[in-house]
C-alpha positions in Angstrom: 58.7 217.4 89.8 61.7 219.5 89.8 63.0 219.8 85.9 66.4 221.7 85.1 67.6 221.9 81.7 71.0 223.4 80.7 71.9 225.3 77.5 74.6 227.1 76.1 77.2 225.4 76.4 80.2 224.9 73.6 84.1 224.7 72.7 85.6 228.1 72.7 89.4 229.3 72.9 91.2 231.0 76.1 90.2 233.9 76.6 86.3 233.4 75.3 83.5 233.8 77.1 80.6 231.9 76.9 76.9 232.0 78.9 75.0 229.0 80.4 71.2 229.0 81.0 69.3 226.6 83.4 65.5 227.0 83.0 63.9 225.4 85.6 60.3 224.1 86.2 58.7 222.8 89.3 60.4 225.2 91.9 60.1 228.9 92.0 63.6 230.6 92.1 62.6 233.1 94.2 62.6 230.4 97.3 65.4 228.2 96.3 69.1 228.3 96.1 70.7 227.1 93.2 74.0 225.7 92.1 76.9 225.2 88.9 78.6 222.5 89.8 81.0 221.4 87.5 82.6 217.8 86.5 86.3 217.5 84.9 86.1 214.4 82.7 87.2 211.4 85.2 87.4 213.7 87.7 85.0 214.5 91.0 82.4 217.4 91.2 83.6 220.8 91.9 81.1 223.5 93.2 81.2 226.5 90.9 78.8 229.3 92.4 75.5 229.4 94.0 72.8 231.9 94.0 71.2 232.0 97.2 67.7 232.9 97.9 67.7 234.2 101.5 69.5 237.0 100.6 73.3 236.4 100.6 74.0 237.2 97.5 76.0 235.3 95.2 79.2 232.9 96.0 82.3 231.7 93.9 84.7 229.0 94.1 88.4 231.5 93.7 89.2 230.1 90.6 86.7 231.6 89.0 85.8 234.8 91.0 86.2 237.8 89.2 85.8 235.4 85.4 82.6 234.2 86.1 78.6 235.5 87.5 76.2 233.9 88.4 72.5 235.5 87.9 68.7 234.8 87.8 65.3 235.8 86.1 63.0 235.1 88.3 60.0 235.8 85.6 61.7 233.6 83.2 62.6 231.2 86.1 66.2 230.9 84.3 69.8 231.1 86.1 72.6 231.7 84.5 76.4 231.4 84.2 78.0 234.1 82.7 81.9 232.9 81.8 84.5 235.4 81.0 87.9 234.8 80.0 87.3 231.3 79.7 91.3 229.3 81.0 91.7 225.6 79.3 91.2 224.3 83.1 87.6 225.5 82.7 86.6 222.8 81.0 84.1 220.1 82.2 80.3 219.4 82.2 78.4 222.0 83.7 75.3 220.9 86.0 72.7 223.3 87.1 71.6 222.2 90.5 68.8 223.2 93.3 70.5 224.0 96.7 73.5 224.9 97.8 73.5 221.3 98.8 72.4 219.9 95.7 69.3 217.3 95.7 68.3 217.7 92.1 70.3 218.1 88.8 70.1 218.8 85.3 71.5 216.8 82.5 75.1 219.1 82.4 76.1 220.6 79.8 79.8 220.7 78.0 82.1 223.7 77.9 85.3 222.8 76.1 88.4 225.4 76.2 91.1 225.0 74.1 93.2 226.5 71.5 
């Protein structure tokens, strides 16, 4: 059973930069994409980045390309979100997900920017 648990989340002012972890469990990293995905309150899901596993690399929605990075540890079995320069529109509840399509979530987790 596929097990995804954020941390690391927080309220921080523009400008801040803050670091989201997903450990996993029940999937090896190493074989399987993974997802932010990100959900403004009473708003619909935006994809944030992916990691992918076949070798592509990394991808980014615009608005946060060059702010944000995605990474793994494949020992740990942990992906993370590093945010930079954290913009007031940045702010929603961050889900770690398996895929690039995602078919299994974590809990999310809250990032809150303001001033």
């Amino acid at each position: 059973q596929v097990q995804l648990v954020e941390s690391g989340g927080g309220s921080v002012h523009p400008g801040g930069s803050l670091r989201l972890s997903c450990v996993a469990s029940g999937i090896a990293l190493s074989y399987s994409h993974m997802s932010w995905v990100r959900q403004v309150p009473g708003k619909g899901l935006e994809w944030v980045s992916a990691f992918y596993a076949d070798g592509r690399g990394t991808g980014y929605i615009e608005s946060v390309k060059g702010r944000f990075t995605i990474s793994r540890d494949i020992p740990r079995n942990t992906v993370y979100l590093q945010m930079n320069n954290l913009k007031p529109e940045d702010t929603a509840l961050y889900y770690c997900a398996k895929g690039d399509i995602p078919n299994a979530w974590g809990a999310g987790i809250l990032v809150t920017v303001s001033s």
